[in-house]
C-alpha positions as a Python dict, from the first residue, in 0.01 Angstrom:
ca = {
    (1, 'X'): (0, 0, 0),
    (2, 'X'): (274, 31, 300),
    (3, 'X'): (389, -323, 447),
    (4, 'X'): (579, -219, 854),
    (5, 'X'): (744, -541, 957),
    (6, 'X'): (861, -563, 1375),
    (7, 'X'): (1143, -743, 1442),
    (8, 'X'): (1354, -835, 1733),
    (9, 'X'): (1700, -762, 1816),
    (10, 'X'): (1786, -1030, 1699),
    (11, 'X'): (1632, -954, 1344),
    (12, 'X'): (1363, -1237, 1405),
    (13, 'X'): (1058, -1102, 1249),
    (14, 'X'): (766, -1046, 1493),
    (15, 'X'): (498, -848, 1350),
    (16, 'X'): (390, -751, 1036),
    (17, 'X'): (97, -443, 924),
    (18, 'X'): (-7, -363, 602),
    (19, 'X'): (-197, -3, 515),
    (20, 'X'): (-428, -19, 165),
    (21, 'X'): (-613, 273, 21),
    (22, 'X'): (-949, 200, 26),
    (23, 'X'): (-1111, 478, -121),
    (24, 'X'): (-1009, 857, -176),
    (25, 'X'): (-1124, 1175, -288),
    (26, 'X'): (-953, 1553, -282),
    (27, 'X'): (-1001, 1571, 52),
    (28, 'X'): (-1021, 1259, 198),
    (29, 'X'): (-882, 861, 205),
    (30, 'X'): (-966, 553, 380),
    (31, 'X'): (-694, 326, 497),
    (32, 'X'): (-758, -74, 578),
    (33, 'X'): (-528, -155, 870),
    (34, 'X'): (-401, -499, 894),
    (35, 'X'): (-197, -661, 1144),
    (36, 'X'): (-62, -1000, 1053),
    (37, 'X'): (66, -1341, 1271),
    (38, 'X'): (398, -1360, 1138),
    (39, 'X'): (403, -1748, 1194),
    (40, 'X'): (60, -1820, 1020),
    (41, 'X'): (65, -1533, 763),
    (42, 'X'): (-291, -1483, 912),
    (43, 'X'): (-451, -1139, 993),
    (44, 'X'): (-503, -1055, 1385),
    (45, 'X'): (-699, -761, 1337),
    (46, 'X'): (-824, -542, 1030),
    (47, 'X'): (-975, -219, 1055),
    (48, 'X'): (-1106, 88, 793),
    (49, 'X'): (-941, 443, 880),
    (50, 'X'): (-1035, 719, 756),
    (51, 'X'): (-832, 1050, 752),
    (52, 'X'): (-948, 1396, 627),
    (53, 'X'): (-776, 1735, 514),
    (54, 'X'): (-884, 2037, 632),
    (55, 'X'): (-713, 2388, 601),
    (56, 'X'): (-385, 2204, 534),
    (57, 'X'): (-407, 1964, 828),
    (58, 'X'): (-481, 1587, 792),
    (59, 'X'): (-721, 1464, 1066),
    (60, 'X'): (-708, 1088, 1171),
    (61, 'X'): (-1010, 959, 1331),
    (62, 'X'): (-891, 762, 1580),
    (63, 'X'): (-1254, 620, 1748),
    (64, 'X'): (-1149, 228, 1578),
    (65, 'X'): (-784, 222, 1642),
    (66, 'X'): (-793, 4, 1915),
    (67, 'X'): (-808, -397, 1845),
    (68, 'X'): (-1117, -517, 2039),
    (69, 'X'): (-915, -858, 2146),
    (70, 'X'): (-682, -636, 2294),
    (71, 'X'): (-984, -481, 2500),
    (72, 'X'): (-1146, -823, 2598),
    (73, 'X'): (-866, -858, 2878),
    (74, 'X'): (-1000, -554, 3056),
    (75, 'X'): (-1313, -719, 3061),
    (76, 'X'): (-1388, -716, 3386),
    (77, 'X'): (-1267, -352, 3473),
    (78, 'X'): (-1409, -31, 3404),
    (79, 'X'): (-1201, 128, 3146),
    (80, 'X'): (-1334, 402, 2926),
    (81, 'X'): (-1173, 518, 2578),
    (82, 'X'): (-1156, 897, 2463),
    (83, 'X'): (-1082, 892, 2163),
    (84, 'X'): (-1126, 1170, 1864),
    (85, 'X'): (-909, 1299, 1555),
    (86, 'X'): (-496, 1303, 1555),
    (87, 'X'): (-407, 1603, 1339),
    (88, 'X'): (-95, 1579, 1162),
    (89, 'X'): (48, 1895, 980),
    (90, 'X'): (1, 1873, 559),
    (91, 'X'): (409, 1966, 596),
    (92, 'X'): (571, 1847, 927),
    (93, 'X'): (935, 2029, 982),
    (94, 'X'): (1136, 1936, 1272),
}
């Protein structure tokens, strides 16, 4: 698993997300997403991503990365969502 932790400039954490393999195979993994309440230690949102290699690439799909309680304030807008795969190189060099 990998634990990020937010914190403010004053070092006060804020945030806290933890990634867990849920399943993998040679080509393939899925990742549970949680984000975490610092002050109740209680998750805000949890969510299964799954990312795929192909031809040396790894392909995110992104169509779930967006916390629907985050979405309920646009309820009463029109707002659309495009989302498909993030591709990020087997090898990144800078």
């Amino acid at each position: 698993f990998l634990t990020n932790t937010n914190y403010e400039p004053n070092g006060k954490k804020i945030g806290k997300s933890v990634q867990t393999v849920v399943t993998k195979s040679d080509n393939a993994i899925v990742l549970k997403s949680e984000t975490f309440n610092i002050k109740e230690d209680t998750v805000l949102y949890s969510v299964d991503v799954k990312m795929t290699c192909k031809n040396g690439k790894w392909y995110v799909d992104m169509s779930n990365m967006l916390d629907p309680t985050m979405l309920s304030q646009y309820k009463d807008m029109q707002v659309v969502v495009d989302a498909d795969e993030m591709e990020i190189p087997e090898k990144p060099t800078v």
